[in-house]
Residue, then its C-alpha position, 0 to 999 in steps of 0.5 A: x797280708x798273707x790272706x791277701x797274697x793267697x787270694x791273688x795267688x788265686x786270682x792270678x791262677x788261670x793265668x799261671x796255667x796259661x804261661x806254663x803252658x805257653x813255656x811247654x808249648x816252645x821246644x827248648x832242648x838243649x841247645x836250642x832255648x832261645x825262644x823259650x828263654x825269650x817268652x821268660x824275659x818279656x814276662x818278667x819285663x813286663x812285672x817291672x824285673x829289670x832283665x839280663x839276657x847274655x851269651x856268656x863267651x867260652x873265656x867266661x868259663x876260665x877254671x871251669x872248662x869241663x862244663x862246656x866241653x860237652x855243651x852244644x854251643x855255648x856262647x849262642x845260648x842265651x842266660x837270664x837274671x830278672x831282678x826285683x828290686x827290694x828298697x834296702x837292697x840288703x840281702x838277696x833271695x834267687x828262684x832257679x829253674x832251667x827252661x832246657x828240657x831232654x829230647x822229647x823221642x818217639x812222638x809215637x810213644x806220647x798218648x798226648x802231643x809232646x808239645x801240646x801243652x794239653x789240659x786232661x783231667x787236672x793233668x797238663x801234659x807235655x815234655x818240660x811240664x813237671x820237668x821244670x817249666x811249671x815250677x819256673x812259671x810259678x817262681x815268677x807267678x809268686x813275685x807277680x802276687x806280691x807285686x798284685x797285692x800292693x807289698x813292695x819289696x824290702x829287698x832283692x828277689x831274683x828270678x833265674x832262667x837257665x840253661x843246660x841244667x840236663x847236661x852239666x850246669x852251665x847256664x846257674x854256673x854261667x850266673x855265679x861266674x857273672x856275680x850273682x850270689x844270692x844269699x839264698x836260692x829255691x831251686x823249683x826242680x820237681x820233688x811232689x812238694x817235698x822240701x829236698x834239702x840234700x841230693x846225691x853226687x854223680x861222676x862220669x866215667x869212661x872205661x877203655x878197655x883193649x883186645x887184640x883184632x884178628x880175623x873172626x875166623x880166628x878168633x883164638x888168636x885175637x883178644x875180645x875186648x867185648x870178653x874182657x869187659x865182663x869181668x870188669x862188669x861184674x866187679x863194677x855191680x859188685x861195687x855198686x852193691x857194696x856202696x850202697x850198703x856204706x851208709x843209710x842216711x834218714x832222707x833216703x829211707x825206703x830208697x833201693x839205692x841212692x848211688x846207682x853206677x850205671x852203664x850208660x853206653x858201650x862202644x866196641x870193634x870196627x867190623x863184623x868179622x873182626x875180633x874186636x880190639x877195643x871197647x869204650x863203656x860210658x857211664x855215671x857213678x852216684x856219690x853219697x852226701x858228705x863223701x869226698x870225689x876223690x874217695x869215690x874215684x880211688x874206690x871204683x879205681x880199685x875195683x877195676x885194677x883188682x879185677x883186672x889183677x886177675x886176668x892175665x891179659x887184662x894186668x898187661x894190658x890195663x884198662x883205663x878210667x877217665x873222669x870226664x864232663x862236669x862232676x856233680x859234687x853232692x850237697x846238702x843242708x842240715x834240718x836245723x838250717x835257717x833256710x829250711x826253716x824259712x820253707x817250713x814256714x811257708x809250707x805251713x802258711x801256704x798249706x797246712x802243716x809241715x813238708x817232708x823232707x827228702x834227698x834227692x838220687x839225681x844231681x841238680x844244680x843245687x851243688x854249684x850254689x852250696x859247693x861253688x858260691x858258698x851260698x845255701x840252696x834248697x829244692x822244692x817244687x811241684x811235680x813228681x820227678x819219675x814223670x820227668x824225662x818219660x813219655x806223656x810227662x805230666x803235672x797236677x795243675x793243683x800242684x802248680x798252684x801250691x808251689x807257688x803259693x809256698x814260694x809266694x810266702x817264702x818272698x813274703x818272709x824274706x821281706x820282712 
């Protein structure tokens, strides 16, 4: 039965290449995944997948608002939920992937069209390949290889189209919110077919720091809200170095650090000839696996109340934090879980020998379904993720092709 399903996952191969290339081929930035997430339908429809396509309403969201705050229209954003139907119906397995790409930049910067979907030496380039639309084609390619081979399903395989994944988590958090809460999920993110069974949290923060104006050309009267940032700017690297000394947890070996604090944004005075009165730093703030959000918050707190402590001006006049946006919760799975064991044995099956595991320094999904449904998540997929988000992304056609032999095994297993 496995020799079977292995040979179609060959015989279906060109045709994976080519979906994924369709899937790179559609623009789907965020907020605009429309028709990207309308090629994902009409596939699975025509696998037999019965399909929910919805536009969630902001109500929708209720206790959960911070997820949208930020999002581009929302509600005008389609969801998608294909589900394959097992004849007991008594658990439930979820492939994830999100369809929603970051903005593509200077097309000038790409050797190949961002958007070309081109085939070069073994490498399918273009924004969405590695990051994650290969990975998603190839979760619905696995269901396909079943059904090709003649197994019906004992029980219920979803595959999960979402949105908003690059900017907070709304369109998995949007699924959960609507019922659906498989009892396991492979999320296909791109982790060079290593089996990630932890990933670090990230908060987001904002930093407003006040100066007093006054004429450039008397400067000394004024306060320099750009100078009063310094020392919070070197009491924030001191931090960064400090937290990542805390813990050396195996899965990050060979990581610099793995809960980076950086600052992504500064904003600062009105006028050129004007002292500047304030300043807004925006940033993200990596949180280690197995450590509370609230410990993280009080220690970067800390560091900006006792470097400010220490200017004058600054213990007046203190500077604000705020936490905003959807906060990334770390999450992880022990080694000994069931869940990763199941991949283990489809690696082994689809591939020869075992996985490596690995965590991963960025915040994915895989937080809302083991922090927010109370139900096991794993990351494996193909590609290697310092391609996504860069100029000329790519991906190993190979590679394409394994992930979905290993997930085709993984249905198989969760079949039996």
């Amino acid at each position: 039965m496995r020799r079977r399903v292995l040979q179609t996952n060959d015989q279906l191969a060109p045709d994976l290449l080519k979906f994924a290339q369709a899937l790179v081929r559609t623009r789907s930035v965020t907020g605009e995944e429309g028709e990207a997430q309308g090629l994902v339908r009409d596939k699975l429809k025509s696998l037999g997948a019965s399909v929910d396509f919805w536009k969630p309403r902001p109500k929708d969201f209720t206790g959960y608002e911070a997820f949208i705050a930020e999002e581009k229209n929302v509600g005008a954003r389609p969801k998608l939920v294909g589900r394959f139907k097992g004849s007991t119906r008594k658990k439930v397995l979820a492939f994830n992937g999100h369809i929603d790409v970051v903005p593509e930049g200077d097309p000038r910067s790409w050797r190949h069209a961002p958007y070309g979907a081109k085939v070069v030496e073994g490498r399918l380039f273009g924004r969405g390949a590695c990051d994650m639309k290969a990975g998603l084609a190839a979760t619905i390619f696995a269901v396909e290889s079943l059904l090709e081979s003649g197994i019906p399903l004992q029980n219920d395989v979803l595959v999960e189209s979402v949105i908003g994944e690059e900017s907070g988590g709304s369109g998995t958090l949007a699924t959960i919110l609507r019922g659906y809460l498989p009892d396991a999920t492979i999320i296909a993110e791109p982790t060079n077919l290593e089996l990630n069974i932890s990933q670090v949290g990230c908060l987001m923060f904002r930093l407003d720091v006040r100066g007093k104006a006054a004429h450039g050309a008397s400067r000394y009267m004024g306060v320099n809200a750009v100078e009063k940032f310094q020392p919070l700017l070197a009491a924030l690297q001191d931090l960064e170095e400090g937290r990542a000394r805390m813990k050396r947890l195996p899965l990050y070996a060979g990581i610099l650090n793995p809960v980076t604090l950086s600052i992504g944004t500064v904003h600062a005075g009105s006028w050129d000839s004007t002292v500047p009165e304030t300043l807004v730093a925006e940033g993200r703030y990596g949180v280690w696996p197995g450590e509370p959000l609230a410990k993280a918050k009080s220690m970067f707190e800390e560091a900006i109340a006792a470097a400010s402590s220490k200017d004058n001006w600054l213990a007046e006049h203190p500077p604000q934090v705020t936490w905003f946006g959807p906060q990334w919760e770390p999450a992880a799975l022990r080694p000994s879980h069931w869940l990763c064991r199941l991949m283990q044995r489809a690696y082994h099956e689809a591939m020869g020998g075992s996985p490596k595991l690995s965590g991963m320094t960025g915040g994915t999904d895989m937080r809302l379904f083991i922090c927010v449904a109370r139900k096991p998540a794993i990351i494996f997929g193909p590609g290697d993720d310092s391609s996504a988000h860069f100029s000329d992304e790519h991906i190993e056609v190979k590679d394409i092709l394994r992930a979905c032999k290993v997930y085709s095994m993984a249905a198989l297993a969760w079949n039996e």
